[in-house]
C-alpha positions in Angstrom: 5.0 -28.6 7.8 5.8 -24.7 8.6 2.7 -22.4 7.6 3.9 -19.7 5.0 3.4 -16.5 6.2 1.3 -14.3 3.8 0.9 -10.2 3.4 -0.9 -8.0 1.8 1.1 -4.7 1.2 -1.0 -1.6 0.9 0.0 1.7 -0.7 -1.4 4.6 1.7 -2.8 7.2 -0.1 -5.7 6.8 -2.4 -5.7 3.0 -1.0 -6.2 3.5 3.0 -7.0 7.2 2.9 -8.5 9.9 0.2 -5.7 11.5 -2.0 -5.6 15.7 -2.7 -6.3 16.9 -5.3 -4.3 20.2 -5.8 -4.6 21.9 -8.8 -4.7 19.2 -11.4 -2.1 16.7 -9.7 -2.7 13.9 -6.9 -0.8 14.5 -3.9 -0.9 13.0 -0.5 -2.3 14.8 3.0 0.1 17.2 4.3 -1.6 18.0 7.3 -3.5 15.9 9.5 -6.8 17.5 8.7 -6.7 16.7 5.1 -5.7 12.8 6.5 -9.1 10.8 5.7 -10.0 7.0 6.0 -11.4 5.8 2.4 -14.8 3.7 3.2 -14.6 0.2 4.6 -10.8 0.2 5.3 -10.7 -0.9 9.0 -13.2 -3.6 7.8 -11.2 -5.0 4.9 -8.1 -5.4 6.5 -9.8 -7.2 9.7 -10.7 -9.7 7.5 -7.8 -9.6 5.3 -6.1 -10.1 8.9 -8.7 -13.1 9.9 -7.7 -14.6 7.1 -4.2 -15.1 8.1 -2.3 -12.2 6.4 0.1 -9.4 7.7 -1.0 -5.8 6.6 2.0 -3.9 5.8 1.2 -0.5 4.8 4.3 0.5 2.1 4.2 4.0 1.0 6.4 7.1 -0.9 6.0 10.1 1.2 8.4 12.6 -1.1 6.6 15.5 0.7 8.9 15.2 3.4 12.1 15.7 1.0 10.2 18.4 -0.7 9.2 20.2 2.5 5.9 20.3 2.2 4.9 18.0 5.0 6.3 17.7 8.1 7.9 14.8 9.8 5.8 15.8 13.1 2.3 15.8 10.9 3.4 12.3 9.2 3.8 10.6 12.4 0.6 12.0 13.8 -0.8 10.3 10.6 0.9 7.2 11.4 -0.3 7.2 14.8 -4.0 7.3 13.5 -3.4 4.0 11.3 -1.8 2.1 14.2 -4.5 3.1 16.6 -7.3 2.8 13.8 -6.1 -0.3 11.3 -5.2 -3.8 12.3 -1.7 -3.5 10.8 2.1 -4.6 11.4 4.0 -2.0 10.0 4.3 1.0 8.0 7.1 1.5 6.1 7.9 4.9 4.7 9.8 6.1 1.8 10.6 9.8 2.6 13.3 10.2 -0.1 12.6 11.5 -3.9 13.2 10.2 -6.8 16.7 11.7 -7.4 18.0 10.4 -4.6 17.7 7.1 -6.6 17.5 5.0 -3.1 15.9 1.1 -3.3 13.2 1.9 -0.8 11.7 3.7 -3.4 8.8 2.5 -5.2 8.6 1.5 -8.1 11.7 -0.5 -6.5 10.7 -3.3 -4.2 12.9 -2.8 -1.1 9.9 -1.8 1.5 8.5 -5.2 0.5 11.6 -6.8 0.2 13.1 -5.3 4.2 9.2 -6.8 5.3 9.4 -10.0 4.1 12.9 -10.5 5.6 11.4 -9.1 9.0 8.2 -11.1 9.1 9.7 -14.1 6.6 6.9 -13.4 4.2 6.5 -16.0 0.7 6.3 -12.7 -1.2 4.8 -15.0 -4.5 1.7 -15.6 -2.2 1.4 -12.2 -1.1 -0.3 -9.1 -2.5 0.2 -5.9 -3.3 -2.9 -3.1 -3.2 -1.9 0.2 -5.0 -3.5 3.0 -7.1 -0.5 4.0 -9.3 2.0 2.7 -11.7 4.8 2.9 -9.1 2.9 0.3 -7.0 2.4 -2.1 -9.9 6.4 -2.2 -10.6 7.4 -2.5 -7.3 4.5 -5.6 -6.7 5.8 -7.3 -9.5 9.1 -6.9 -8.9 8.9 -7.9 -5.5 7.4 -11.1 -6.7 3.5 -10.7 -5.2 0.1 -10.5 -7.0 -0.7 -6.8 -8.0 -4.4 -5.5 -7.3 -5.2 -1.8 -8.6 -7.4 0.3 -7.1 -8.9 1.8 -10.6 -9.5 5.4 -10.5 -9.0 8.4 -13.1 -5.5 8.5 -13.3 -4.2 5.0 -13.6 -5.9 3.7 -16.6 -1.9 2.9 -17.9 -1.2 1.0 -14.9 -4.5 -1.4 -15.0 -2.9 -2.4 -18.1 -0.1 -4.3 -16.1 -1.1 -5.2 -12.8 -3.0 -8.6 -12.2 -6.4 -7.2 -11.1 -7.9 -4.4 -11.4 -11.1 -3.6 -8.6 -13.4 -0.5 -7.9 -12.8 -1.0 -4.6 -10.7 -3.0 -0.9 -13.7 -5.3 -0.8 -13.6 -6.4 -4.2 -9.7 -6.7 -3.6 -10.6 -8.7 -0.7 -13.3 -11.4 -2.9 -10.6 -11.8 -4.6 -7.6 -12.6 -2.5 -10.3 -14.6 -1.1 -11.0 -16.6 -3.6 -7.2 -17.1 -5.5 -6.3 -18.1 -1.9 -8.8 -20.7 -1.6 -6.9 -22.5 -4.4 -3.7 -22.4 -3.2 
C-alpha cells in the first residue's frame, strides 16, 4: 500500500513572520529588517515535519507588482526561511489582483502546482492562514483550513474549519484529526 503524502501549506506573513502595520492596513515586510520570525515557528514545523508532512510555504507578495518591495529584498527573505525553517518550498504569488492570474490566492493554484510536484492528497492536507484569501483558497484546494485568529479576520473564522491563537495549537490539532485517519 503506497503512503499518502501529506502537507501543511502555510501563508507567510502573519503565519511564519510578524505582519506591518502601516497606517491602519496589514502589509507584509518590504525590507529585510522589518522580516521577523513569529514565536515557535521553527519548532512547529519540526514537528509538523516529524510527523510526516511537507511544509509548503504559499504566499501573495503583490508588493513586488506594486513596487514597493524588491525582488532582491524578497529573495533575501526567502533565503532566511530556507536556512531557518524545515521547509520544501515556497511558492510566491508576485502578481495583483487585476492581473486575475490562478496563482493567486484566494485561487488554489500554489497548492494545486505543489501537490502535483510532491503528489500531495490535498483532502488530508492543511492549510495555515490569517486572512480570508487563505480560507478560499484552502477550501478550494480541497485541504482542512486552520486560522490564525487575530484582529482583522474575525469574517474569515466564520468559514475556515479551526480557528487557533496560535502554530502550536494548529499543531494539537492536526495532531490529533490525524490520529483518526
Amino acid at each position: 500500500m503506497k503512503k499518502i503524502k501529506r502537507a501543511i501549506f502555510l501563508d507567510r506573513d502573519g503565519v511564519i513572520n510578524r505582519v506591518i502595520i502601516r497606517g491602519n492596513k496589514i502589509s507584509s515586510p518590504w525590507k529585510l529588517e522589518e522580516f521577523e520570525f513569529l514565536p515557535g515557528v521553527k519548532d512547529v514545523l519540526k514537528k509538523l515535519r516529524e510527523a510526516g508532512f511537507l511544509n509548503i510555504v504559499v504566499t501573495n507578495q503583490p508588493d513586488v507588482k506594486r513596487g514597493n518591495l524588491k525582488v532582491e529584498e524578497l529573495e533575501k527573505m526567502n533565503q532566511i526561511l530556507k536556512e531557518n525553517l524545515p521547509i520544501e518550498e515556497i511558492k510566491i504569488c508576485p502578481h495583483d489582483d487585476s492581473d486575475n492570474c490562478s496563482c493567486r490566492k484566494p485561487k488554489p493554484g500554489l497548492l494545486i502546482e505543489a501537490a502535483k510536484k510532491y503528489g500531495i492528497d490535498l483532502k488530508n492536507s492543511f492549510l495555515i492562514g490569517d486572512g480570508w484569501k487563505d480560507v478560499e483558497a484552502g477550501k478550494a484546494a480541497g485541504c482542512k483550513v486552520i486560522l490564525l485568529k487575530t484582529d482583522y479576520n474575525q469574517e474569515a473564522q466564520k468559514k475556515s474549519d479551526f480557528v487557533v491563537e496560535n502554530l502550536e495549537e494548529a499543531y494539537k490539532i492536526i495532531k490529533k484529526i490525524t490520529q483518526e485517519i
